[in-house]
C-alpha positions, 0 to 999 in steps of 0.5 A, a space after each residue: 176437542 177432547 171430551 173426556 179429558 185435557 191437561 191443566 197447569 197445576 203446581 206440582 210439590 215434590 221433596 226437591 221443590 215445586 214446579 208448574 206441570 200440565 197435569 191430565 184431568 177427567 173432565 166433568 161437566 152438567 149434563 142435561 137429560 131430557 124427555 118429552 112431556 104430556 104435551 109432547 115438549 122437551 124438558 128438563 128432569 135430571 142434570 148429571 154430573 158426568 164426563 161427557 162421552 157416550 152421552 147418548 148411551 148414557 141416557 138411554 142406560 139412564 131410562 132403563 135402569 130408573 124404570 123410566 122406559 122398558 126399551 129404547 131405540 137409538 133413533 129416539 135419542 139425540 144430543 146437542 151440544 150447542 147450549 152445554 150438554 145435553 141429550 133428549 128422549 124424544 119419549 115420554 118417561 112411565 113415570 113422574 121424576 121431579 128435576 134434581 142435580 144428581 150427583 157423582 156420589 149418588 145415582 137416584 137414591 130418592 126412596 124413602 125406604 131403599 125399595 125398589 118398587 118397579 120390580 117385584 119379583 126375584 132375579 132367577 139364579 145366573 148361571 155365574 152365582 157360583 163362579 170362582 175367584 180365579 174367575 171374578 178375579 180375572 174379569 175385573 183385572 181385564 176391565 183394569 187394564 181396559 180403562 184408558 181414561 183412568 189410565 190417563 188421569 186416575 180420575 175416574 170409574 169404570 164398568 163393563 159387563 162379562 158375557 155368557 160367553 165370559 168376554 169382557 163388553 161394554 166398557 165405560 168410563 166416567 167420573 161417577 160410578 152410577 153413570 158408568 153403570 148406565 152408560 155400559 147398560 146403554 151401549 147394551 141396550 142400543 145393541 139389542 140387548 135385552 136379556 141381561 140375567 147371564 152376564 156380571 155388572 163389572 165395576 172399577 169402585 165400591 157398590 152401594 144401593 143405587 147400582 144394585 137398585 139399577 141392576 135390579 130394574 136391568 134385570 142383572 143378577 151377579 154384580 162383582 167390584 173391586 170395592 166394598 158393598 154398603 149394608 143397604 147394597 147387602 139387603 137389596 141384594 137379599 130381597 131380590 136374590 142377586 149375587 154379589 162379590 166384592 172386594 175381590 182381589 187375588 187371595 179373596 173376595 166378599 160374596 152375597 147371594 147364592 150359596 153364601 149362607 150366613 153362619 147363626 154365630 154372626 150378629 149382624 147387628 154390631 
């Protein structure tokens, strides 16, 4: 059985007629997380939409990048797939999160003022705050060609993370943004990872507040994306002196952080 994909019958309308074509869907399904309460019971706290591949990663990126644990073994984390998708923390969560469907359009964007109070300190400076175009530029297009599964169906995003030693790792798919993110910091994670200020959050989409907040709790300090940053993206970015570079293609990118000072003649209220 394929997990992260299969092929549907749909018409298909062209400028010569129309016909029945089997075409190729990324597959998104409800996917329980689950964790052990103060009476050491599994529960439910968040149902996620995603593709369900590397669910185990997925959940354990998912602990770590919303402050739920500080590190993850992968012998604490298992899935059943008997009763639909679900993977389980076999660990109690550091801190309360009432049970919601999260959507792929949103990770956890549940604070009222977009802060994010399990970090308190500044990120130090990466040693990429200052890399070139060329560079960035070249990164996303290795992550491009490295996803398989929107190769296939043009239905997904994906993330990765480019090394200190500027390799490409960590390549996840799925149908939402702030899951791909977890999984990659998943697979990082229970490979031993534990340091994460050296490397670049790749991402496939645009970055809004949720993946900066995400990299903010992994301790990740350069984020770089094809598409575009939101404005709530730009000002935590700010408060905790992460760079990031977006809209990048060949000939230009938008960048925040190190080194992009904002000229005085710009009024960043219109």
């Amino acid at each position: 059985m394929n997990r992260s994909s299969h092929h549907t019958p749909l018409q298909r309308i062209t400028t010569t007629g129309a016909d029945i074509q089997a075409e190729h869907l990324v597959k998104e399904s409800a996917v329980k997380l689950q964790a052990l309460n103060d009476k050491n019971k599994l529960y439910s706290f968040a149902t996620l939409l995603a593709t369900p591949i590397d669910l185990v990663e997925l959940l354990a990126g998912h602990l770590i990048s919303e402050g739920y644990a500080t590190s993850i073994q992968r012998e604490s984390i298992t899935q059943n797939d008997q009763d639909g998708y679900a993977v389980s923390y076999r660990g109690q969560l550091l801190q309360h999160v009432q049970h919601r469907m999260i959507t792929s359009s949103c990770g956890a964007c549940n604070h009222p003022d977009l802060l994010v109070d399990v970090v308190a300190k500044k990120q130090p400076t990466s040693i990429f705050a200052d890399a070139q175009l060329e560079f960035v530029h070249k990164a996303l297009s290795s992550l491009s060609s490295s996803m398989t599964l929107f190769q296939s169906t043009g239905g997904c995003h994906g993330s990765g993370l480019i090394m200190p030693d500027a390799k490409l790792a960590f390549v996840s798919e799925d149908i939402g943004r702030h899951n791909t993110v977890d999984k990659t910091i998943g697979k990082a994670v229970l490979e031993g990872m534990a340091d994460f200020n050296d490397t670049i959050l790749l991402l496939s989409g645009r970055c809004g507040w949720d993946i900066v907040a995400k990299a903010v709790r992994t301790g990740i300090s350069t984020i770089a994306s094809l598409g575009a940053f939101s404005s709530a993206a730009v000002d935590l970015a700010r408060q905790h002196n992460l760079t990031l570079y977006g809209f990048v293609r060949q000939d230009g990118a938008w960048k925040v952080g190190h080194s992009a000072e904002m000229s005085p003649s710009i009024d960043e209220s219109n």
